[in-house]
Backbone as CSV, one residue per row, in Angstrom:
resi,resn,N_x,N_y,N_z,CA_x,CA_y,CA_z,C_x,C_y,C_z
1,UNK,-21.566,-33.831,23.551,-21.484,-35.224,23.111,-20.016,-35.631,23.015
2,UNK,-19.449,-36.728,22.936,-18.419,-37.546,22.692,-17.664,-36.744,21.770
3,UNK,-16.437,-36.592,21.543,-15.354,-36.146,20.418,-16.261,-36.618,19.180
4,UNK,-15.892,-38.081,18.888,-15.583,-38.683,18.230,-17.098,-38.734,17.537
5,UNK,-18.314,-39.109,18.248,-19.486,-38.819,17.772,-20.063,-37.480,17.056
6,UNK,-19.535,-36.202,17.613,-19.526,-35.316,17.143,-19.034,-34.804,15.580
7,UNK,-17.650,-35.080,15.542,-17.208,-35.020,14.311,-17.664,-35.873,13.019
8,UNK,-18.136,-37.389,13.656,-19.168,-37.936,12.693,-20.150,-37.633,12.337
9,UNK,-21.072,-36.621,13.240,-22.438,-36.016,12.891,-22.039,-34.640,11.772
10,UNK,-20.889,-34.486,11.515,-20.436,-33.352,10.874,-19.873,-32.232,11.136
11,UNK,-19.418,-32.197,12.448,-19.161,-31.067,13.236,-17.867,-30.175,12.840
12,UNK,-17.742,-28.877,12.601,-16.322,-28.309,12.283,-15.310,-28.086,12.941
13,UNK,-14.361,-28.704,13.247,-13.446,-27.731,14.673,-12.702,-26.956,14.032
14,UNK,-12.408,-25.520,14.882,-11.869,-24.436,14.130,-10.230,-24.061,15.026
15,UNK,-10.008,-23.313,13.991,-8.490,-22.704,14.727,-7.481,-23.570,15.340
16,UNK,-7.763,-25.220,15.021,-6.791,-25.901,15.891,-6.966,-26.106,17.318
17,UNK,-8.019,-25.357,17.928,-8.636,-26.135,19.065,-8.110,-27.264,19.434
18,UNK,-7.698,-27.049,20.912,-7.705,-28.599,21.392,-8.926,-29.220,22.660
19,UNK,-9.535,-30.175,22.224,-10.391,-30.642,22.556,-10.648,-31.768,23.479
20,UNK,-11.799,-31.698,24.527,-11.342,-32.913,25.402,-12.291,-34.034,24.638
21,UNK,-12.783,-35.613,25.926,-13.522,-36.200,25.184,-14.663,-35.948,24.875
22,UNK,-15.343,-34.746,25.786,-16.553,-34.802,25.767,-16.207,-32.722,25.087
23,UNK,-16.565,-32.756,24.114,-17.589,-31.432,23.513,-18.790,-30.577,23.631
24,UNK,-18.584,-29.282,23.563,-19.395,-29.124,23.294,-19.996,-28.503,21.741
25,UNK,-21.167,-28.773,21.518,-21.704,-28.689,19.874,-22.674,-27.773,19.496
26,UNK,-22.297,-26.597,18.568,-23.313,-26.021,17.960,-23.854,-25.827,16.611
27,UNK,-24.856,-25.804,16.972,-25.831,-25.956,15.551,-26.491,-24.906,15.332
28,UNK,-26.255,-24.229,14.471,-26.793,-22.592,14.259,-27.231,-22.833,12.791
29,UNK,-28.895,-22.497,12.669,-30.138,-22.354,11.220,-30.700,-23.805,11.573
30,UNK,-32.447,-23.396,11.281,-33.099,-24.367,11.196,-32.601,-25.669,10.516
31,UNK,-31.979,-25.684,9.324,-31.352,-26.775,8.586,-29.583,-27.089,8.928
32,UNK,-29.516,-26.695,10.420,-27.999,-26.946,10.603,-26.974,-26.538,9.713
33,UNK,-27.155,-25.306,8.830,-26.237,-24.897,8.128,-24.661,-24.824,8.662
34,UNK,-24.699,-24.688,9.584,-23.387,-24.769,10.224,-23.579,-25.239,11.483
35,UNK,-22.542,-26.478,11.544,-22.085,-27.413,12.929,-21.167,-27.281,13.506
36,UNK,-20.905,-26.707,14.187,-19.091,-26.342,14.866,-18.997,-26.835,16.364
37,UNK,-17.657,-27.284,16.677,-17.243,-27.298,17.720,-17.148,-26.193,18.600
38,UNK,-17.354,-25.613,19.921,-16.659,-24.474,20.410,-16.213,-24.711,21.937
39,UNK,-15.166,-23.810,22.308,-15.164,-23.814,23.375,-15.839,-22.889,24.697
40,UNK,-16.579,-22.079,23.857,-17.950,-21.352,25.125,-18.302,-20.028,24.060
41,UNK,-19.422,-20.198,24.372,-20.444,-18.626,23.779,-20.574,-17.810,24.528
42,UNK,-21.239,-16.811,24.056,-21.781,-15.798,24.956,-23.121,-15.051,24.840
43,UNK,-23.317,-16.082,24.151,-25.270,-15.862,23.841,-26.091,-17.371,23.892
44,UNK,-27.493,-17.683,24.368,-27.864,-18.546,24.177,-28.348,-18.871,22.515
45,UNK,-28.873,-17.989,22.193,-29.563,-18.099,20.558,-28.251,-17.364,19.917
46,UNK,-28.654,-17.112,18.450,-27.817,-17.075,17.191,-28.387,-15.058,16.802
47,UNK,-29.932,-15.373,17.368,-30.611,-14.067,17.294,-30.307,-13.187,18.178
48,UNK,-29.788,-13.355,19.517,-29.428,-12.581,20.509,-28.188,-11.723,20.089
49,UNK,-27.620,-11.990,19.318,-26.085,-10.856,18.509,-26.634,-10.285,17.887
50,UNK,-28.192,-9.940,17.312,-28.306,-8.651,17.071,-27.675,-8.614,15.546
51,UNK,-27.358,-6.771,15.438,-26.883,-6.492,14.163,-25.444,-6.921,13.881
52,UNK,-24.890,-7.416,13.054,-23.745,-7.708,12.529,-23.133,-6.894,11.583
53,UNK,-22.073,-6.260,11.675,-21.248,-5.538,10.735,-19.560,-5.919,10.793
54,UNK,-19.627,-6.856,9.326,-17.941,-7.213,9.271,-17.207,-6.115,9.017
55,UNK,-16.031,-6.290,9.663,-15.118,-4.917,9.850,-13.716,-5.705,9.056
56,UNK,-13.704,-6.422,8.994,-12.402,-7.101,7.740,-11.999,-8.298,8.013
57,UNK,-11.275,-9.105,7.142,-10.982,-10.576,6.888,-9.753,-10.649,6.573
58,UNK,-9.352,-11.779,6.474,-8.139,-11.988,6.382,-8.168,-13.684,6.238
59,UNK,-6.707,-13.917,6.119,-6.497,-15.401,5.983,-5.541,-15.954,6.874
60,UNK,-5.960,-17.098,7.471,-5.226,-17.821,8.421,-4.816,-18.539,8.213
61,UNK,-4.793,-19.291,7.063,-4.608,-20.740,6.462,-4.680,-21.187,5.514
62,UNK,-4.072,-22.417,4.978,-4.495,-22.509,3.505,-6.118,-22.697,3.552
63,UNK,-6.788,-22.085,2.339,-8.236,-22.238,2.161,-9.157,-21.747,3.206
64,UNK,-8.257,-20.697,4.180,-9.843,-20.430,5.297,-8.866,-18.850,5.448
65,UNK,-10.138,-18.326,6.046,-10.248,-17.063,5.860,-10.906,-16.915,7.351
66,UNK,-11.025,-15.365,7.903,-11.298,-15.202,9.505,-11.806,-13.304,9.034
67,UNK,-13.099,-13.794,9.800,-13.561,-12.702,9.970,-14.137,-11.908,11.014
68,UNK,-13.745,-10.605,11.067,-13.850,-9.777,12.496,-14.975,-9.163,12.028
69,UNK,-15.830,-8.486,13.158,-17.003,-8.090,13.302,-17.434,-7.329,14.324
70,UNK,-18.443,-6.366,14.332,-19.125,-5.718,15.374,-20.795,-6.733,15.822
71,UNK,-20.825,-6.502,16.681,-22.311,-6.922,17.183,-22.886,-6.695,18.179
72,UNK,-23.749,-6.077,18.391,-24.958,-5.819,19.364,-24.913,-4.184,19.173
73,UNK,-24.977,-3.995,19.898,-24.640,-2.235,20.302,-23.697,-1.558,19.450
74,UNK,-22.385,-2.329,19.606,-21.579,-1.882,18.872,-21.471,-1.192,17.864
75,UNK,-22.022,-2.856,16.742,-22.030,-2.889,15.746,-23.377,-1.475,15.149
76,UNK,-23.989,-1.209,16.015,-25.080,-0.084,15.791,-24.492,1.270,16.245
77,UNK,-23.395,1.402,16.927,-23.102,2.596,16.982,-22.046,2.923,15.832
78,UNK,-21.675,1.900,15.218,-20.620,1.811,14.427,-21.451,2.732,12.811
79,UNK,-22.783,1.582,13.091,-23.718,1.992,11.794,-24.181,3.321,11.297
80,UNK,-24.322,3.544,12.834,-24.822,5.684,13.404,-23.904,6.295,12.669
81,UNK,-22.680,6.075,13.115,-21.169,6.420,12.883,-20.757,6.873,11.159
82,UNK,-21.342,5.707,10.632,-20.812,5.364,9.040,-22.265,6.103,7.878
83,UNK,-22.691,6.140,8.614,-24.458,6.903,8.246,-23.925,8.725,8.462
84,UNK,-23.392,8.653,9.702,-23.332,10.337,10.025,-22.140,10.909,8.617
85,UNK,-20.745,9.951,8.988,-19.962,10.399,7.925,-20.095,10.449,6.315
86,UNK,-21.364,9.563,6.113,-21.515,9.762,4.939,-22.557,11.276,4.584
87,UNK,-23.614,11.475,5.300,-24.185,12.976,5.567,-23.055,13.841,5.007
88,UNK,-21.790,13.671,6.100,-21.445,14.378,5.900,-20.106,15.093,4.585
89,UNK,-20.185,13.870,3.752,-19.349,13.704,2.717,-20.674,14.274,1.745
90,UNK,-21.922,13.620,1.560,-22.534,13.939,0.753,-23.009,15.390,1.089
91,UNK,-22.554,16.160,1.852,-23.098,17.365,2.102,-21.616,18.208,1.674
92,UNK,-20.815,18.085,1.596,-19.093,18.722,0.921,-19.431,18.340,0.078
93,UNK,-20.068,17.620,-0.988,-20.584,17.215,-2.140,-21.787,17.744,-3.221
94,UNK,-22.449,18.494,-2.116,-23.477,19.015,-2.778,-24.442,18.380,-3.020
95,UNK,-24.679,17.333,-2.839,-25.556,16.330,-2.794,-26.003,15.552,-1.970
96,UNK,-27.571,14.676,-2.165,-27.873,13.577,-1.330,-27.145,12.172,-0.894
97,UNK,-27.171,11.728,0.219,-26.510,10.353,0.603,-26.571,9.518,-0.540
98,UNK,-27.742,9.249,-1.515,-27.794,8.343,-2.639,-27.109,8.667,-3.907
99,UNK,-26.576,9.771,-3.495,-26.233,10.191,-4.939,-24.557,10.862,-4.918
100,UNK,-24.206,9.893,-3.512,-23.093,10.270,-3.632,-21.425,9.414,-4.771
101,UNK,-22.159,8.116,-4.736,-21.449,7.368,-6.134,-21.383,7.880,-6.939
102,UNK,-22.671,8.442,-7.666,-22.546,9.326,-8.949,-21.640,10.557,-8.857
103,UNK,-21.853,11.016,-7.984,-21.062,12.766,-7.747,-19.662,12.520,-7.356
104,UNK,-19.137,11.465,-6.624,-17.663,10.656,-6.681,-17.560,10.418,-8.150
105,UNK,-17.522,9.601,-8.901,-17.697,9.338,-10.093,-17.623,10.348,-10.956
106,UNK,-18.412,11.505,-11.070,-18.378,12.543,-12.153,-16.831,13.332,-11.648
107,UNK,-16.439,13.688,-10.582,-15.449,14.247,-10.077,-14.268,13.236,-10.342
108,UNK,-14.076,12.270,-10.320,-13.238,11.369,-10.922,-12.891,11.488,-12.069
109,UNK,-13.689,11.602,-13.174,-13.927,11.858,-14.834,-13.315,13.254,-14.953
110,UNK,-13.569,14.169,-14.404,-12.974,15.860,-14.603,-12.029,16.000,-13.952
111,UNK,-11.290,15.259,-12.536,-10.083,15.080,-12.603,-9.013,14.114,-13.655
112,UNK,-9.560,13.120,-14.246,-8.890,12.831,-15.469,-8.350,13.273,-16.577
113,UNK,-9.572,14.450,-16.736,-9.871,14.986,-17.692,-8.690,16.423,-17.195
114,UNK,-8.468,17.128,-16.210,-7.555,18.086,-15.764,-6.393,17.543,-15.780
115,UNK,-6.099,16.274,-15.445,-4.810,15.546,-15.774,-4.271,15.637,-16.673
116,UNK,-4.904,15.361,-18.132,-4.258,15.425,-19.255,-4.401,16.831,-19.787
117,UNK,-5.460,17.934,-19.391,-4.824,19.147,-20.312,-3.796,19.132,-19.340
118,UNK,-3.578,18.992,-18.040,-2.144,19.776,-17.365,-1.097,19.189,-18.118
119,UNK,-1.123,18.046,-18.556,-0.243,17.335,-19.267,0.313,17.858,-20.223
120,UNK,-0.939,18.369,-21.733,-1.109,18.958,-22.343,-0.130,20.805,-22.710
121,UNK,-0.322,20.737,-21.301,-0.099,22.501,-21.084,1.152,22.230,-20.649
122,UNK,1.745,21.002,-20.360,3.214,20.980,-19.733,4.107,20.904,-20.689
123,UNK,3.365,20.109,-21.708,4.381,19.628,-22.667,4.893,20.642,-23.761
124,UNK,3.433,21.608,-23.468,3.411,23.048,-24.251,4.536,23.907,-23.944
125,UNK,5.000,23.712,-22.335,5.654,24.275,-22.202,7.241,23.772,-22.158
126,UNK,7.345,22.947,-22.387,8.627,21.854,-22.519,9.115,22.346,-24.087
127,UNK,8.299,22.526,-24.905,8.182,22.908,-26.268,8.798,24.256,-26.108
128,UNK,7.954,25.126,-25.321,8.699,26.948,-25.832,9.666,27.051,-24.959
129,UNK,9.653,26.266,-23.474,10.898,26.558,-22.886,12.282,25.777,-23.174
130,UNK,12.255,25.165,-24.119,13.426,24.177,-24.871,13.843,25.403,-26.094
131,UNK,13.477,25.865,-26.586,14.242,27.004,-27.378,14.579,28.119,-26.737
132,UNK,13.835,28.742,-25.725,14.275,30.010,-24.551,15.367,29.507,-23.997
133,UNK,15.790,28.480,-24.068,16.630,27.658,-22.670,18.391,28.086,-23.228
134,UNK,17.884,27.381,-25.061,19.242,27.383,-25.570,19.734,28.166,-25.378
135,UNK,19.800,29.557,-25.813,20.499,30.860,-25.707,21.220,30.755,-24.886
136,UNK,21.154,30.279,-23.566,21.996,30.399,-22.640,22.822,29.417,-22.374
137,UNK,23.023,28.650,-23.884,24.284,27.463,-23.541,25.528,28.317,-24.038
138,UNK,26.426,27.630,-23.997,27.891,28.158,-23.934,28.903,26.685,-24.675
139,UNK,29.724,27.393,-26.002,30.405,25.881,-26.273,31.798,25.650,-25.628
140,UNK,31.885,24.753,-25.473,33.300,24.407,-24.702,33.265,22.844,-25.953
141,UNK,34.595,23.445,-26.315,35.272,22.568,-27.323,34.627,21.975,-28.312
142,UNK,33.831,23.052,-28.782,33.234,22.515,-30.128,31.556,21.875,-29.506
143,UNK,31.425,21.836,-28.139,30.521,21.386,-27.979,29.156,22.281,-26.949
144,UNK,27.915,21.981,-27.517,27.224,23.136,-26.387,26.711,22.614,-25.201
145,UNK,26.952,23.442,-24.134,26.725,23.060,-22.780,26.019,23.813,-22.302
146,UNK,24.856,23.527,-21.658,23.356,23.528,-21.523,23.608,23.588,-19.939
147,UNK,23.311,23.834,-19.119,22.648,23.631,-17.763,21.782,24.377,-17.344
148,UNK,20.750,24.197,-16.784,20.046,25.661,-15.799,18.770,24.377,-15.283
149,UNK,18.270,25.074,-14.462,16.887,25.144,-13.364,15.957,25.455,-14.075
150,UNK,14.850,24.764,-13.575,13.193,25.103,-14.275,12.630,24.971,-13.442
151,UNK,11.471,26.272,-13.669,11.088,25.965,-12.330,9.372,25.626,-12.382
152,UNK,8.723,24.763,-11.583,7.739,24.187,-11.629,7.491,23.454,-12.799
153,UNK,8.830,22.555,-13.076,8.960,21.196,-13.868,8.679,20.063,-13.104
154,UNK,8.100,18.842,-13.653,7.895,17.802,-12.851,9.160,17.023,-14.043
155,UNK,9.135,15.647,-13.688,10.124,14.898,-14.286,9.759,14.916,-15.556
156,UNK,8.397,14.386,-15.833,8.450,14.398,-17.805,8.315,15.356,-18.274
157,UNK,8.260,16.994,-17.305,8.798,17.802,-18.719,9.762,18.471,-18.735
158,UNK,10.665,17.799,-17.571,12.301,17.674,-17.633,12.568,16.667,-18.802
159,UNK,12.001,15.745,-18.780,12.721,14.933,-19.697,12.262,15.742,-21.329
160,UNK,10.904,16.201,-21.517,10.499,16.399,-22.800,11.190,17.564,-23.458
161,UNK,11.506,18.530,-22.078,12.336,19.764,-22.490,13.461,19.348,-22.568
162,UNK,14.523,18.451,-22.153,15.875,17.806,-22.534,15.767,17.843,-23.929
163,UNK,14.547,16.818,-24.444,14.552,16.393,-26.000,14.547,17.779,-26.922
164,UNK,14.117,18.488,-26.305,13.661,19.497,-27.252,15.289,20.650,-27.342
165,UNK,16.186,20.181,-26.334,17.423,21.477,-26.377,18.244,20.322,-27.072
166,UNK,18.034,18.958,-26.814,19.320,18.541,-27.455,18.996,18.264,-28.971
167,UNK,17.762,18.522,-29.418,17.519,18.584,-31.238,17.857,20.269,-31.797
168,UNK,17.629,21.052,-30.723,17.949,22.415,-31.106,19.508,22.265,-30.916
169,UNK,20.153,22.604,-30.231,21.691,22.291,-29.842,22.395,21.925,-31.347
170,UNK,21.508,20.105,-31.403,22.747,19.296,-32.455,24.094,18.921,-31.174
171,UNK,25.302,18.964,-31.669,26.418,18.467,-30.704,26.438,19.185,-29.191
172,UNK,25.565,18.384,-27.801,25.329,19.136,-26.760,25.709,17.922,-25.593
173,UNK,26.043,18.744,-24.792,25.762,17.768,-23.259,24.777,18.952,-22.394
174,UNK,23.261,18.890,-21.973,22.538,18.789,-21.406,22.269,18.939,-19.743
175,UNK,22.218,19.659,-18.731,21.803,19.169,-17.576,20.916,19.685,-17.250
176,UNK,19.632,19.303,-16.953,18.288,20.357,-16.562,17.851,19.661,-15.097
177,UNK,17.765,20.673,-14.211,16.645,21.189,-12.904,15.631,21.525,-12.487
178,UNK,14.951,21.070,-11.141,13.715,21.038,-11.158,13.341,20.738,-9.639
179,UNK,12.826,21.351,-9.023,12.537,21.505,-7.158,11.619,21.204,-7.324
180,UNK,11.499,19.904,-6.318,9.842,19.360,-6.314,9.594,18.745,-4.794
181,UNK,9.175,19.194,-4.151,8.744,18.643,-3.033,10.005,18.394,-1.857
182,UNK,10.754,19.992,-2.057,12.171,19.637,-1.063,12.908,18.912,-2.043
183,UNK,12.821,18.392,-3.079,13.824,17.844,-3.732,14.498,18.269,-5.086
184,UNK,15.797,17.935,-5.219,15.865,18.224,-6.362,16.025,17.065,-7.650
185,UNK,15.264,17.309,-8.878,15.236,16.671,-10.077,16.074,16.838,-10.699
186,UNK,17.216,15.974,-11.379,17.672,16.041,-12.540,18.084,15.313,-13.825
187,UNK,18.210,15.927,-15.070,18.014,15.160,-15.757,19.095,15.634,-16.880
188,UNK,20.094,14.751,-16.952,21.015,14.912,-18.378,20.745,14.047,-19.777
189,UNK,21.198,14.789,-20.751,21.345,14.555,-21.885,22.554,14.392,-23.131
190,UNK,22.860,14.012,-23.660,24.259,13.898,-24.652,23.971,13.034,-25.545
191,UNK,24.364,14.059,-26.563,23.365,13.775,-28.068,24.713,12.655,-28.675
192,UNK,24.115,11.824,-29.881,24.690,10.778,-29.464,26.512,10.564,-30.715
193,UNK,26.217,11.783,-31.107,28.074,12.633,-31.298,29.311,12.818,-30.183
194,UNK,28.571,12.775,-29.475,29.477,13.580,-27.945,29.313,12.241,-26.923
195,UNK,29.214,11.681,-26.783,28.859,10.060,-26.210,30.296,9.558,-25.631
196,UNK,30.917,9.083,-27.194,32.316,9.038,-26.827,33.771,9.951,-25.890
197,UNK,32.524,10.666,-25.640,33.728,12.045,-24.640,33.260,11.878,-23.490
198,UNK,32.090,12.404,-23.561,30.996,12.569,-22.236,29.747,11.915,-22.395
199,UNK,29.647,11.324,-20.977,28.755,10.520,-20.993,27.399,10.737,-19.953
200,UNK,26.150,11.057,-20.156,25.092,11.621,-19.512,25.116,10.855,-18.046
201,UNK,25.242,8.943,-17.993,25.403,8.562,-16.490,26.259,9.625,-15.423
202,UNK,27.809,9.429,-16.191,28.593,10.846,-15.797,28.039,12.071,-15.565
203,UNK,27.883,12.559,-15.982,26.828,13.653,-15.551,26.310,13.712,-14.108
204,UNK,25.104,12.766,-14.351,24.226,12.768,-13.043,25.588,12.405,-12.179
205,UNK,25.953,11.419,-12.430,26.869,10.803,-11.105,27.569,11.889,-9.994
206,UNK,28.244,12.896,-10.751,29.191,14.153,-10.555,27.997,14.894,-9.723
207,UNK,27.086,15.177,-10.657,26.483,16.772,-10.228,25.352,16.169,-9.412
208,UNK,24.853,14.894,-9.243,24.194,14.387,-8.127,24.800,14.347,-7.075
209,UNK,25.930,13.814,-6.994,26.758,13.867,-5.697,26.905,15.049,-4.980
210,UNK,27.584,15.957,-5.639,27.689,17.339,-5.093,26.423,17.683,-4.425
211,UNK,25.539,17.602,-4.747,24.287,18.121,-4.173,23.605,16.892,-3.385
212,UNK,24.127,15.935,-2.928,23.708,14.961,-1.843,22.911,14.030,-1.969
213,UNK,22.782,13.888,-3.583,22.084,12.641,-4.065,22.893,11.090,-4.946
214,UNK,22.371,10.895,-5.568,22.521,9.879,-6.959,21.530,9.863,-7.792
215,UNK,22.260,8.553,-8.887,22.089,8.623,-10.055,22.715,8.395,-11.045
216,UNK,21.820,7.928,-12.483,22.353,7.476,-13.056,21.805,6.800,-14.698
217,UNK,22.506,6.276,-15.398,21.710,6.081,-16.634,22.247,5.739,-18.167
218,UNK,22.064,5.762,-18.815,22.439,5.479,-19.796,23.534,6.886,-20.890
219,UNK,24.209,6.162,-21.740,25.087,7.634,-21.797,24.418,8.894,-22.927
220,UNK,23.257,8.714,-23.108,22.634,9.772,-23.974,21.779,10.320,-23.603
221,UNK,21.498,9.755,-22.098,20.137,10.154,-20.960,20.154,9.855,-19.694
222,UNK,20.149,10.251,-18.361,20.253,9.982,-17.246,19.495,10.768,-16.014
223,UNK,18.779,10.439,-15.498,18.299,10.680,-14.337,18.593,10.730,-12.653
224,UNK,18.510,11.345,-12.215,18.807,11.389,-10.422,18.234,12.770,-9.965
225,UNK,19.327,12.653,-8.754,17.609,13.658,-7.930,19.642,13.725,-6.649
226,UNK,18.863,15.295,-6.099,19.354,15.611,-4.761,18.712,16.078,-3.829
227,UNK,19.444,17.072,-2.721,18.536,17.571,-1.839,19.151,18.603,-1.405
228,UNK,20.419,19.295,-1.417,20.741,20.647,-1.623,20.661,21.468,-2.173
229,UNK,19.628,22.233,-1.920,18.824,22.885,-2.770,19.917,24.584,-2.919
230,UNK,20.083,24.984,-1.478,20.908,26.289,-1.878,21.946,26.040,-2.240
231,UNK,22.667,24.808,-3.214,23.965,24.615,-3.364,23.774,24.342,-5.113
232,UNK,22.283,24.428,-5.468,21.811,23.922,-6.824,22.091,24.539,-7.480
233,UNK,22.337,26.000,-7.684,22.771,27.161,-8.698,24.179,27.041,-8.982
234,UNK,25.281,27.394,-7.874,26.922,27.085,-8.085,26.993,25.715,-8.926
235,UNK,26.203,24.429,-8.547,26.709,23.139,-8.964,26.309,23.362,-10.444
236,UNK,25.234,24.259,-10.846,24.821,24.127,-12.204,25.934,25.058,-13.251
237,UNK,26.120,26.172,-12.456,27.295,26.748,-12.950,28.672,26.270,-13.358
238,UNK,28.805,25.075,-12.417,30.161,24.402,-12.806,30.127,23.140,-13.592
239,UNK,29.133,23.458,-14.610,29.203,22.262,-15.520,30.044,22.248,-16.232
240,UNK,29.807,23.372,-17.268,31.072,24.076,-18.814,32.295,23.904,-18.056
241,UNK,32.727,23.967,-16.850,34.234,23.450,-16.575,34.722,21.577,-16.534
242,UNK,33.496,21.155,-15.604,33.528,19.955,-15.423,33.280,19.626,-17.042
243,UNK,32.511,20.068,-18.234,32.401,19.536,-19.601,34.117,19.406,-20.119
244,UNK,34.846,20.665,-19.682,35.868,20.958,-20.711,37.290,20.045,-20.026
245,UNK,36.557,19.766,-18.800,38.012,18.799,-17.951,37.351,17.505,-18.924
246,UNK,36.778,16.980,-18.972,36.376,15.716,-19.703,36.863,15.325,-20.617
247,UNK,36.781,16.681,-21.467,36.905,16.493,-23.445,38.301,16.410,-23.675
248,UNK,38.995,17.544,-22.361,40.136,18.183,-22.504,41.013,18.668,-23.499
């Protein structure tokens, strides 16, 4: 029909289409639920596409949205497809296809639940390895200097074991280590007596560098990270000098 007649009967044009005078018009559901303009199909009926399976959406515009899809065959081998992989999830599962939400779900809950004792058990150990640790500080000028490596520390119980050497300590500057994934963690401390000498940003800044990172932070706490890992022992060793050039 006519452009112009068309769009008066209600017709949608999509995507910005450009259109000649004469259209063509479709009307898809007994009650014309949808009237659109197009520029060619590839089915006579609406029933001839078969099964439909949307595969994702998105937005094109203000207020409209576009959606991709499988259909005919496809969309049924797709279905085979998403049917087989679930078999086969619910079978690593121990369970039936219907009952694989629930059994996702309960395994969700007991990994939560392993989260926090590991948590639990970390912090346990942030606790006994923060007094084992001290012994092996050394004072340089009135003050104790702390460094060493931990090993299979993640960051918060680098940080929790910091707290725990610089309340044992009293007047300390702090540097603790930690290999995690090819990398290295670190984390200084300087209790807040020793501030005015040495400062924990300092810290990281120095002994991050050396080892091929950064970092940085506030002067009673500081964080950074490197990645020379066989160079991590000497750099930790040369703290108590780098402390005593500071204080001088």
């Amino acid at each position: 029909m006519a452009m112009d007649a068309a769009i008066e009967a209600g017709a949608t044009a999509l995507f910005g289409e450009k259109y000649g005078e004469e259209v063509r018009v479709l009307s898809m559901g007994s009650d014309g639920f949808s009237v659109e303009l197009c520029g060619g199909t590839h089915v006579d009926r609406t029933g001839d596409i078969g099964l439909l399976l949307v595969t994702g959406e998105a937005g094109v515009a203000s207020g409209v949205r576009r959606i991709e899809a499988l259909t005919g065959e496809a969309a049924l081998a797709q279905a085979l497809q998403t049917g087989q992989r679930l078999s086969e999830v619910a079978g690593a599962l121990k369970t039936a296809p219907g009952g694989v939400t629930d059994k996702v779900s309960a395994l969700r809950s007991d990994y939560r639940d392993l989260e926090k004792e590991l948590a639990r058990l970390k912090q346990k150990l942030a606790t006994s390895s923060g007094g084992d640790l001290t012994q092996s500080a050394v004072e340089v000028a009135g003050i104790k200097v702390l460094a060493c490596q931990i090993e299979g520390a993640d960051a918060g119980t680098l940080r929790d074991t910091l707290d725990q050497c610089k309340n044992k300590l009293g007047s300390a500057v702090v540097l603790l280590a930690a290999v995690e994934d090819d990398k290295i963690r670190l984390v200084a401390g300087v209790t807040q007596d020793v501030t005015d000498r040495v400062r924990a940003g300092d810290v990281i800044k120095e002994f991050a560098g050396r080892l091929g990172g950064k970092g940085g932070g506030r002067p009673d706490m500081a964080q950074g990270g490197g990645s020379d890992i066989p160079g991590l022992p000497a750099a930790l060793a040369e703290v108590p000098d780098w402390v005593a050039a500071q204080v001088g």
